[in-house]
N, C-alpha and C positions, 0 to 999 in steps of 0.2 A: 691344101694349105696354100695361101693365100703368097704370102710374105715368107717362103722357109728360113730368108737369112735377116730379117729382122727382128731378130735375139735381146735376150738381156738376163742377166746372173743377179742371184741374190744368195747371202748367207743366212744359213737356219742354225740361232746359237741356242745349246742346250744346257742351261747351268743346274746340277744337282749340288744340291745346299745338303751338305754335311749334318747327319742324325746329331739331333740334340744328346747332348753325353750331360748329365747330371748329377754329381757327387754331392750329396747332403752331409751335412755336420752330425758329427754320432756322438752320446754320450753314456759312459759305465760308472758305476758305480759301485766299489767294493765295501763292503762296511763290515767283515770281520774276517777272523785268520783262516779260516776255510773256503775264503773263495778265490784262491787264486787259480792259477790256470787260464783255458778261453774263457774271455768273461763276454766275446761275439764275434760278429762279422762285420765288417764294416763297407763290405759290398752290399751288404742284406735292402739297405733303403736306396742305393744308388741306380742309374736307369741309364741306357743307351737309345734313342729312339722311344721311348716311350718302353721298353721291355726291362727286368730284371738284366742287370749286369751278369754276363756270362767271364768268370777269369781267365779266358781263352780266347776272347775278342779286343782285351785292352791291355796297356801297359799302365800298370802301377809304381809310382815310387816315394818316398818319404821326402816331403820338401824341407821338413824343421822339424824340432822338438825332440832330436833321438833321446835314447834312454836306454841301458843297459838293460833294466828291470821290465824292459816294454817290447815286446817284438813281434811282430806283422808277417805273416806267409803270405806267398804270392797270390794264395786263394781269399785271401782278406781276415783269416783269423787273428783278432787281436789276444796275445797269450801274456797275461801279468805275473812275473818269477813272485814267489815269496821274499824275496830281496829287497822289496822296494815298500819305502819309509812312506807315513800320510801324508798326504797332502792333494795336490789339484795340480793337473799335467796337461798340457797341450800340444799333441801335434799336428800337423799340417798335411795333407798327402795329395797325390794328383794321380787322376786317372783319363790317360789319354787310350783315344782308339784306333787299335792295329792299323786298319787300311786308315786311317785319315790320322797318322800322329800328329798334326798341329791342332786335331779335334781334342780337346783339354779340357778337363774342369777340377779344382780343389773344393777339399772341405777338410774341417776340422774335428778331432777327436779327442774327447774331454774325458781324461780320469781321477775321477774324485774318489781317491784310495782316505776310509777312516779306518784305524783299526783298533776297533774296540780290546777294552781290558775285562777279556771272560773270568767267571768266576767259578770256581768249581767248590763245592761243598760237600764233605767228608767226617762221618760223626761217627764219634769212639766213646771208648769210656775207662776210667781206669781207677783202681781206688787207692784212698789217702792214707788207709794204717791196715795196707794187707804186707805178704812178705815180698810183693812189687810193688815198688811205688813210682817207679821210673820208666819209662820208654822213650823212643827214640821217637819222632814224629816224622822222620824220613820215610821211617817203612810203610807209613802210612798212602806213602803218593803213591800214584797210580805208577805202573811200568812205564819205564820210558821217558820219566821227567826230567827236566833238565836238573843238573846236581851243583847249577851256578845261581840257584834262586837263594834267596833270604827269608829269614821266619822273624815275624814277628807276634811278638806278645801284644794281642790289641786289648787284652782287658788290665793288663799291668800286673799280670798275676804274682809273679816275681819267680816264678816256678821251672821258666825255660832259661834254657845255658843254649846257644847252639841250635842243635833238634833236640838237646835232650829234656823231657819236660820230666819234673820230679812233682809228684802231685802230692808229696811227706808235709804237713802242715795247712796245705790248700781245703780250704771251706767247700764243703759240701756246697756243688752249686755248676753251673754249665761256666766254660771259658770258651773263647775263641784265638785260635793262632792264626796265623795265615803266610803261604810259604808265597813269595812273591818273585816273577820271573821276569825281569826287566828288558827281556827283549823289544829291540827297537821295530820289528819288522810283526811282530805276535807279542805283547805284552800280556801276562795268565797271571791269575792269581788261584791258589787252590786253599779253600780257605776250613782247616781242621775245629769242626763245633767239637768238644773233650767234655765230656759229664763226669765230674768227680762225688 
C-alpha cells in the first residue's frame, strides 16, 4: 500500500419502497328476501405487493358510510341483517399495512339492496250450495305466516268479509284473493287461486 493514510469515506444509501397495498372498489347486490347474510369479501380482489391480502398483515377500518344493517369482520366479511330497507349504500374503508401503517389504500363498497315482492300461489276449492259454504282463507297460508298481512278480493267477488270467504251465491267459476304482507324489509304476497 502505497499511501495507507490517504483515505476517503462515502455513504451507501439503501431505500426500500414500501409494497404496493391496493384496495379495489367492490360491489353486491341483493335482489330478494333470502339473500341476506354474507353477501362476500371484500379483501377477496384487494392485493399487497402484488399477492392476495392476508387479514393478518394489514389493519382494516371503516372510513364512512356506517349502517346498522351492514357490518364488516375483521377478516373482510361483508354480512347484510334483514333489517335493512332498498335502496343503494356506500361505504368507504381503508386498508393499511402492519409493518409499514402509513402504507394505505381505500376503496369503496356499493350495496344495491332491491327487494322484490314474491309471490306465492295456493289453489283450493270449495262449493256454492253444499252444507259448507264458508272457510276461512287463513288456514290456507302456509305455517308461519305473518298474521299482520291483508286479503284482498282482486276479482270483486263480494264473497270475502276479513279471511272469511262465503262462496253461498258465487258463480261457478275460479276467484283470486291474495293475502298481502307489507313488510318494508321482505314485502310477500301469497296469492289463494279458489275454484268454486
Amino acid at each position: 500500500m502505497l499511501n495507507p493514510t490517504n483515505c476517503d469515506t462515502a455513504t451507501i444509501t439503501i431505500v426500500v419502497a414500501a409494497p404496493v397495498i391496493d384496495a379495489n372498489d367492490d360491489m353486491y347486490s341483493i335482489t330478494n328476501c333470502s339473500e341476506f347474510g354474507v353477501v362476500g369479501n371484500i379483501f377477496a380482489n384487494d392485493t399487497l405487493n402484488g399477492n392476495s391480502i392476508i387479514s393478518e398483515v394489514i389493519n382494516f377500518s371503516l372510513v364512512s358510510g356506517e349502517n346498522s344493517n351492514i357490518t364488516l369482520d375483521n377478516i373482510g366479511n361483508i354480512n347484510v341483517l334483514s333489517g335493512i330497507a332498498s335502496g343503494s349504500y356506500v361505504l368507504t374503508y381503508q386498508i393499511c399495512e402492519k409493518l409499514n401503517p402509513n402504507n394505505c389504500n381505500t376503496a369503496t363498497i356499493t350495496l344495491n339492496v332491491t327487494i322484490a315482492n314474491n309471490i306465492v300461489t295456493i289453489n283450493s276449492s270449495i262449493c256454492n250450495d253444499g252444507e259448507i259454504t264458508t272457510t276461512n282463507l287463513s288456514d290456507l297460508l302456509p305455517a308461519g305466516t305473518p298474521t299482520n298481512g291483508t286479503w284482498i278480493d282482486v276479482n270483486n267477488s263480494g264473497g270475502l268479509q276479513g279471511s272469511i270467504l262465503n262462496a253461498s251465491g258465487l258463480s261457478v267459476k275460479d276467484y283470486i284473493f291474495e293475502y298481502k304482507i307489507n313488510d318494508a324489509t321482505c314485502p310477500r304476497t301469497i296469492r289463494v287461486v279458489m275454484t268454486v
